[in-house]
C-alpha positions, 0 to 999 in steps of 0.5 A, a space after each residue: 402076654 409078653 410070650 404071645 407078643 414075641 410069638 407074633 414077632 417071630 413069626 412075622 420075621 419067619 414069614 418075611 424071611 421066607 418071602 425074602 429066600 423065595 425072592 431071591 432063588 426066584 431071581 437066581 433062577 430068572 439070571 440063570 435061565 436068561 445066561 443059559 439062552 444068551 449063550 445058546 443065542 451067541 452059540 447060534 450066532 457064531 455058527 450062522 457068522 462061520 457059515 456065512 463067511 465060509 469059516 472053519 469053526 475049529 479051524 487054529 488060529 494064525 500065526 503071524 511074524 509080529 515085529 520085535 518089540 522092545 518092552 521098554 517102548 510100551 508106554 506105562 499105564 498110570 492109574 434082558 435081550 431080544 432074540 439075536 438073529 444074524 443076516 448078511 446085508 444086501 450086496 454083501 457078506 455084512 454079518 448082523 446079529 441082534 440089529 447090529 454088524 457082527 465083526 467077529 468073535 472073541 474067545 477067552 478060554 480060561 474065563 470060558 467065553 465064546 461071543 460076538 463082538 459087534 460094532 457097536 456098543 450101545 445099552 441095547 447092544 451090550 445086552 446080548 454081545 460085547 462091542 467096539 468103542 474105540 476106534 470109530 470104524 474099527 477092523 479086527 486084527 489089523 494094526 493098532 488098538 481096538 476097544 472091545 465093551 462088556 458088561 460084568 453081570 457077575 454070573 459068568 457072562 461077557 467079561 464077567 470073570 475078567 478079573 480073574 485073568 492074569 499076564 501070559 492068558 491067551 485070547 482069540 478073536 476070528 474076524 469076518 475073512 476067517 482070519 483067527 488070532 492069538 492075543 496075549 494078555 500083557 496088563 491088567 488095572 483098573 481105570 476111572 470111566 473117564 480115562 481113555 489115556 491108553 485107547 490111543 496107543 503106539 503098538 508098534 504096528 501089532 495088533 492089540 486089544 483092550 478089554 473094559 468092563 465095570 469093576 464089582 461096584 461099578 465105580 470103576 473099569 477093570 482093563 485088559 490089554 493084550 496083543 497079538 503073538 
């Protein structure tokens, strides 16, 4: 009795472990398949983004004179997508993708990113691209700090891998003019989601970008900065 008790146990938990595995190779699959096609998506967008502003799509970034900088000036710092299509507005070379204004693109060789940065970062944004939170109205590679926003979907994706990047890895971003530049990162920590303390920075008339996504447990932000060489 107790032999055909303990089969039957068994063998429930033999069938929900099998139902548990198939679930979760079934979702594997599904991130997979989903990663593959936003990847070719922002692979078509970025090639629509460079002919529509007459880009050279292997073309080697700028490389502009920075000012100086004294180290010790940089204040410390305290601690599932519709298809994405791109057009140009009437009247002018305003790029869209997704719905939203294209500003560019960001590279990040080490983490093997290559996607648009839109001008917006919105839920719906956020699902096929990254975006500018900060400034308002912000312009690639100009003076000053711009924010860019990526989810971390843990499977490469976006700013996925962005814990892995360290002081001294390049970033390039190429705006709408054709302009491409180089950005080193120079910081990496983990911040609240309330702490914007570093948004506004002096940066001493060069470029920068900061880079934010969520941390493995969402409870807070892993932030990159870097500027431009």
């Amino acid at each position: 009795m107790f032999d055909r008790k303990y089969g039957k146990v068994l063998t429930v938990f033999l069938i929900i472990a099998i139902i548990a595995i198939i679930a979760l190779l079934g979702f594997w699959l599904y991130d997979n398949i989903k990663g593959d096609k936003i990847k070719k998506d922002a692979e078509a967008g970025i090639e629509e983004f460079n002919k529509n502003n007459g880009i050279t799509a292997d073309a080697t970034p700028d490389v502009e004179e920075s000012p100086d900088v004294d180290d010790s000036e940089i204040p410390d710092i305290v601690e599932t997508s519709p298809i994405p299509s791109i057009n140009t507005g009437s009247g002018s070379s305003q790029n869209k993708y997704g719905g939203f204004v294209m500003l560019g693109y960001i590279e990040i060789p080490r983490n093997d990113v290559k996607v648009p940065i839109l001008e917006k970062a919105t839920p719906k944004s956020l699902q096929i691209a990254v975006g500018t939170i900060y400034p308002a109205h912000p312009e690639l590679n100009e003076p000053g700090n711009v924010v860019i926003a990526g989810h971390n979907y843990r499977n490469k994706l976006f700013f996925s891998n962005n814990k892995k990047l360290e002081n001294g890895d390049k970033i390039y971003i190429t705006d709408a003019s054709g302009r491409k530049l180089t950005y080193e990162v120079y910081d990496k920590f983990e911040a609240t989601p309330e702490d914007t303390s570093f948004y506004l920075r002096d940066t001493n008339g060069v470029p920068e970008i900061t880079l934010t996504t969520c941390t493995q447990d969402s409870s807070k932000r892993m932030i990159i900065l870097a500027k431009a060489q």
